[in-house]
C-alpha positions in Angstrom: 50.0 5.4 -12.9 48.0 7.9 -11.0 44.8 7.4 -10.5 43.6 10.8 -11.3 45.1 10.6 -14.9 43.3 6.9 -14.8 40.0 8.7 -14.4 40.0 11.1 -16.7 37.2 10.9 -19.3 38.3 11.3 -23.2 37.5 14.8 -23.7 39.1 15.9 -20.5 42.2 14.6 -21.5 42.4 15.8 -25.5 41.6 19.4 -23.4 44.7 18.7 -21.0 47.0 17.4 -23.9 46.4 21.0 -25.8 46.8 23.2 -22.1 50.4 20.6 -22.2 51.4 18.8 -24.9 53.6 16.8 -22.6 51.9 16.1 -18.7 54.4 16.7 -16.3 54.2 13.5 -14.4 56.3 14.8 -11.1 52.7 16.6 -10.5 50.9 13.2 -10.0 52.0 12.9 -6.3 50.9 15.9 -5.2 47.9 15.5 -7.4 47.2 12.8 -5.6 47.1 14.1 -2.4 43.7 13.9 0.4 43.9 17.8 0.8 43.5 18.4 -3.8 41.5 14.8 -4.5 38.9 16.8 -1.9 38.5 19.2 -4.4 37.0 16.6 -6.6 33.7 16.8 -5.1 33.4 21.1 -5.4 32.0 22.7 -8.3 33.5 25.5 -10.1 30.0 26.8 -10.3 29.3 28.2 -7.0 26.8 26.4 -5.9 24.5 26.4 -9.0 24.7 23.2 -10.1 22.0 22.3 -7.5 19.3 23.9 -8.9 16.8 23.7 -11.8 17.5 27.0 -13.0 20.7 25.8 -14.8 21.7 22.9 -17.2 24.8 22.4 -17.4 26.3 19.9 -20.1 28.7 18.5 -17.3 29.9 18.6 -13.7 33.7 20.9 -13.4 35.4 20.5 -10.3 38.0 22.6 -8.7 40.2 19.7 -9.1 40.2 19.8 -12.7 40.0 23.3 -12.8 43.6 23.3 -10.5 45.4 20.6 -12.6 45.1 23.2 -15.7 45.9 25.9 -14.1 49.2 24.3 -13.6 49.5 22.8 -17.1 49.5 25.9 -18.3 51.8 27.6 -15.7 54.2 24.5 -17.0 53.6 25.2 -20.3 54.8 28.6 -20.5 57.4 28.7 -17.9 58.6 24.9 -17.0 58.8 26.0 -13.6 58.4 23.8 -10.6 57.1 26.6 -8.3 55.4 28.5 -10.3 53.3 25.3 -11.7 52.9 24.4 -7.7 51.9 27.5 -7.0 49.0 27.6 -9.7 47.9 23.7 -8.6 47.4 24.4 -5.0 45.8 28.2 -5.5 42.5 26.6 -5.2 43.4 24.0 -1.9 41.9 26.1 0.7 38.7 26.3 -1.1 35.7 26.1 1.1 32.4 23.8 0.2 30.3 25.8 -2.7 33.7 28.1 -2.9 32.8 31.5 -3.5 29.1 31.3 -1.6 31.5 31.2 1.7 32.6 34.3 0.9 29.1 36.1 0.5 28.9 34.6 4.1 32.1 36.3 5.1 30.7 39.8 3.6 32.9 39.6 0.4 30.8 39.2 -2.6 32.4 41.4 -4.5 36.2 40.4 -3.9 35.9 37.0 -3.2 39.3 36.7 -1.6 38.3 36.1 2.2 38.7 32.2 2.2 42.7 32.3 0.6 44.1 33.0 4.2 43.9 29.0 4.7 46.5 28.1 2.2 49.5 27.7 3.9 47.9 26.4 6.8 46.6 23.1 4.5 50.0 22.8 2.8 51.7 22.8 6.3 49.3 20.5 7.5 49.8 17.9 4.9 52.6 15.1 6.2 52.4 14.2 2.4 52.3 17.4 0.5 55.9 18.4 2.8 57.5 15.4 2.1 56.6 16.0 -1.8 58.1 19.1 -1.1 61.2 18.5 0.8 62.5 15.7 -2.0 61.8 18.7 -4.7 63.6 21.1 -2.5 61.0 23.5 -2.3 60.2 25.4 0.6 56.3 26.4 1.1 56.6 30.3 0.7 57.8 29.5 -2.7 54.3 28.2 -3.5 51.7 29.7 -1.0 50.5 32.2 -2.6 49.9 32.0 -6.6 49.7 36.2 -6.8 53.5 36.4 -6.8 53.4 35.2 -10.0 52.2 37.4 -13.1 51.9 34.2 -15.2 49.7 32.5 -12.7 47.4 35.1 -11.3 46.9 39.1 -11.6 44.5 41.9 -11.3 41.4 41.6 -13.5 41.3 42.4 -16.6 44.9 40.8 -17.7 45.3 37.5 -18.8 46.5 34.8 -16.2 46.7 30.9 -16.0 43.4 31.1 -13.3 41.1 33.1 -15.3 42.2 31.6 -18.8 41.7 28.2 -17.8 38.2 28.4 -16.1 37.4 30.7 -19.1 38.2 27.6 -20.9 37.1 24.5 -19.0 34.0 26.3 -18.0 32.8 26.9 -21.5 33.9 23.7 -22.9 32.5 21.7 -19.9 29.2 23.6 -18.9 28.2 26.1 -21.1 29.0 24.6 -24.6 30.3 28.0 -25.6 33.8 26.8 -26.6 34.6 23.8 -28.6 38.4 21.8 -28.1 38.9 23.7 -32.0 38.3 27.0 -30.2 40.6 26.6 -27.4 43.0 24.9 -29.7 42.7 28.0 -32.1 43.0 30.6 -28.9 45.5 28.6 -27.2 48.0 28.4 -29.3 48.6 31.6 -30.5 49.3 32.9 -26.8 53.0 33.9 -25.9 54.4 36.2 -22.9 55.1 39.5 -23.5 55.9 42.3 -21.4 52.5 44.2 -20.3 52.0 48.0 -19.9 54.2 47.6 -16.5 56.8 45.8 -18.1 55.3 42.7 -16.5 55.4 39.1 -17.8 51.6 38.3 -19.3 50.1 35.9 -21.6 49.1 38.0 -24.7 47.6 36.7 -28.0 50.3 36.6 -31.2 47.1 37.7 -33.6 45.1 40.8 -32.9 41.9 39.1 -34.9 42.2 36.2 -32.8 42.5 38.1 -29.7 39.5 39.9 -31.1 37.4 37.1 -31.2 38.4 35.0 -27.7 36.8 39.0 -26.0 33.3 38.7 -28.1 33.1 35.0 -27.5 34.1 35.4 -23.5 32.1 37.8 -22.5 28.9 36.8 -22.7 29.7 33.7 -20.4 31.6 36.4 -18.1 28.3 38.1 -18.0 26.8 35.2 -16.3 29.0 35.3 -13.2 27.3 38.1 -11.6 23.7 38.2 -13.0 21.0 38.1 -10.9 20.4 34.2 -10.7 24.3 33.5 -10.0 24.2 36.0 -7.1 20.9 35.2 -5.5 22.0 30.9 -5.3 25.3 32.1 -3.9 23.8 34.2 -1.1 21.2 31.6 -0.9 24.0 29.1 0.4 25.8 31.6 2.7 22.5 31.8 4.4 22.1 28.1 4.8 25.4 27.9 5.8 25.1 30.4 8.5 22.1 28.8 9.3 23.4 25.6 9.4 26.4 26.8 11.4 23.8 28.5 13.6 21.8 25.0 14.5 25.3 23.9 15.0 24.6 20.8 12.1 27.9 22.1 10.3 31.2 24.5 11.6 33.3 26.6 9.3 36.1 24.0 9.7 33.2 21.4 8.0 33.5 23.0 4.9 37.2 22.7 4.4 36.5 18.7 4.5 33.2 18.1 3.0 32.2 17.8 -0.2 29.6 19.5 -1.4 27.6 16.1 -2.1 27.7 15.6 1.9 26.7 18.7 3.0 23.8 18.4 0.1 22.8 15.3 2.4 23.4 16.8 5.4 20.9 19.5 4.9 18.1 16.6 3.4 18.5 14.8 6.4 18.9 17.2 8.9 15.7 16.7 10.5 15.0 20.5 10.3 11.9 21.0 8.9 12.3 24.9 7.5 16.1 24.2 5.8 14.5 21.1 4.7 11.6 22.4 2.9 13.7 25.9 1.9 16.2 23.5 0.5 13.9 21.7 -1.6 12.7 24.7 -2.7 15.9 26.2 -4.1 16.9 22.5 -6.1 12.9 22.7 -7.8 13.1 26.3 -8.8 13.6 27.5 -12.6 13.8 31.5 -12.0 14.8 34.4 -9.8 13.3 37.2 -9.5 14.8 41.2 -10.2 13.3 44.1 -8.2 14.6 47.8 -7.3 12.7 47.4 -4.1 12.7 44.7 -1.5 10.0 42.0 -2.2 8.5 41.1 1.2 6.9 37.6 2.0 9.8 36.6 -0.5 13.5 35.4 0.0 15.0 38.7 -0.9 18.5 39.8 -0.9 20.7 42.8 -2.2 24.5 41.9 -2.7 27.1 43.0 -5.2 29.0 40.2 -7.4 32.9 40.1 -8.7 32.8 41.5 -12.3 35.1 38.9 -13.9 35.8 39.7 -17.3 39.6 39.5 -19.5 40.9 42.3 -21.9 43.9 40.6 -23.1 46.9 41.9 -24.8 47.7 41.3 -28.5 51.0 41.8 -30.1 51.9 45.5 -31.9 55.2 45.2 -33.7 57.9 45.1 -30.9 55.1 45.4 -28.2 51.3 45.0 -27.2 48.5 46.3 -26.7 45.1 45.8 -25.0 43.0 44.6 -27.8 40.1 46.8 -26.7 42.8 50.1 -27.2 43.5 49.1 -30.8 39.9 48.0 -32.1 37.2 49.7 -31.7 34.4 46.6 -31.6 36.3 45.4 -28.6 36.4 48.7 -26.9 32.5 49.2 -27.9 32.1 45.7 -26.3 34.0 46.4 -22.7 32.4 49.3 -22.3 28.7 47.7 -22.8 29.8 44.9 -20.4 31.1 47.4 -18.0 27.9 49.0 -17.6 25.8 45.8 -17.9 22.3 46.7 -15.0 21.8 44.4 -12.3 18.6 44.2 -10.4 19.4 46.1 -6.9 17.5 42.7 -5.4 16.7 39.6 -6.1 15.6 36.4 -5.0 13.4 32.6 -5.4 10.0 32.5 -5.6 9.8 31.1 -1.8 10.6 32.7 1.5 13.2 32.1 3.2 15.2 33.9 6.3 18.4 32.3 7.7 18.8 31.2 11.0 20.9 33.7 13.7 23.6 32.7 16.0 
């Protein structure tokens, strides 16, 4: 038995048996494996589970979030690549995941860290074996966006942003309970989209209805002003860490995000030290149209994640928000949801230069 499955807590697993009523067990080796169980130890959250400022009901790793990613792939489909595809999508996720790519300049795609992928599946003797005995080459599961199912263009419906939808507001937020997902969940079926496209789409209109007006709100939180300023926040350290050379990019495609926690607390640098502190003990940012001086200040852009799902119209579908007017009220209000032009703690702070 694997030990993942062994290690599982209660409601965890009565989530996983509704994502799969039946666990594909052939998963477990590659499960398993040191390049996914390092995903264990880095947080869906970004970053923001390391400050005051939230309180969330539990701790969601990319692990978890990877393993129902591909439950659902193997739900729908029963299809080995596909369901690979969707597990190891997240593998090449860096330490505080997105935050790396506010250092790399791409807050607003979050897509500059994916390039690793096949270089970690290549690199794993145990992940090619896995593969070679399922007779599976590696371009059939590098890259998840070949696969409508698993991944497309906001706002559709894919495995990724249905199951994080999920796990994080079962696990953190409390916004969903298992009767909600169960309720959502199992009216989805694939239908064809408007480009004749495979896509999960929701059997019931009123039910699609009501997974938009319950989502939203917790999409609205991914790119508000205290999500985007403890993101930046840790690109700066990073860079600055990086810049005392304490930590290289490579680093953060091994560590967890517990160790590099440690590794800034017991740096012996004084300034990331005491800015560090700073950041776990604060309870607030602040929102400004003009730069706040004496202040850790920043102006970035976030990823506007929201999902506008399909729901079934006689022989076809339909976006709900083109069929009910509510939803197209509520999409349009998101859409245009203000964000401070800066931001930033209480405390100053200015990242070190290489």
């Amino acid at each position: 038995m694997s030990n993942y499955l062994d290690n599982l807590n209660p409601l965890r697993k009565e989530y996983f048996k509704i994502l799969s009523p039946e666990f594909p067990e052939w998963i477990l080796p590659y499960v398993d494996t040191a390049e996914m169980q390092r995903l264990s130890g880095i947080s869906m959250l970004c970053g923001t589970d390391y400050t005051k400022i939230y309180n969330y009901l539990s701790f969601n790793s990319t692990l978890d979030h990877s393993v129902g990613v591909a439950l659902m792939i193997w739900n729908f489909t029963k299809d080995k690549k596909q369901t690979l595809a969707g597990l190891f999508h997240d593998i090449a996720t860096p330490t505080f995941k997105h935050c790396i790519d506010f250092m790399n300049g791409d807050s607003e795609h979050q897509e500059s860290t994916e390039e690793r992928t096949e270089q970690i599946i290549r690199g794993s003797t145990k992940i090619m074996s896995l593969l070679e005995k399922d007779n599976i080459s590696v371009s059939e599961i590098c890259d998840y966006h070949i696969y409508p199912i698993a991944d497309n263009d906001t706002p559709r419906l894919s495995a990724d942003r249905f199951e994080y939808t999920f796990s994080n507001s079962l696990f953190l937020y409390g916004a969903f309970t298992i009767a909600d997902i169960k309720r959502f969940y199992e009216d989805i079926v694939v239908l064809k989209n408007e480009d004749n496209v495979d896509e999960l789409a929701f059997k019931t209109p009123e039910i699609c209805k009501d997974f938009l007006l319950q989502t939203l709100p917790v999409f609205a939180t991914y790119d508000s002003d205290p999500n985007r300023t403890v993101m930046q926040f840790y690109a700066d350290l990073m860079k600055s860490l990086n810049a005392k050379r304490l930590i290289t990019v490579d680093d953060l495609y091994i560590m967890s995000e517990a160790d590099v926690n440690n590794l800034i607390l017991n740096s012996g640098d004084d300034y990331l030290v005491k800015a560090f502190k700073n950041f776990q003990n604060a309870t607030s940012v602040f929102g400004s149209e003009e730069p706040v001086s004496g202040k850790y200040c920043i102006s970035v852009k976030g990823k506007k994640r929201y999902i506008v799902p399909l729901a079934k119209q006689n022989d076809g579908a339909s976006r709900i928000n083109e069929i009910d007017e509510e939803c197209k009220k509520a999409v349009e209000e998101y859409k245009l949801l203000k964000r401070s032009k800066y931001t930033g703690f209480d405390f100053d702070f200015k990242p070190y230069e290489n």
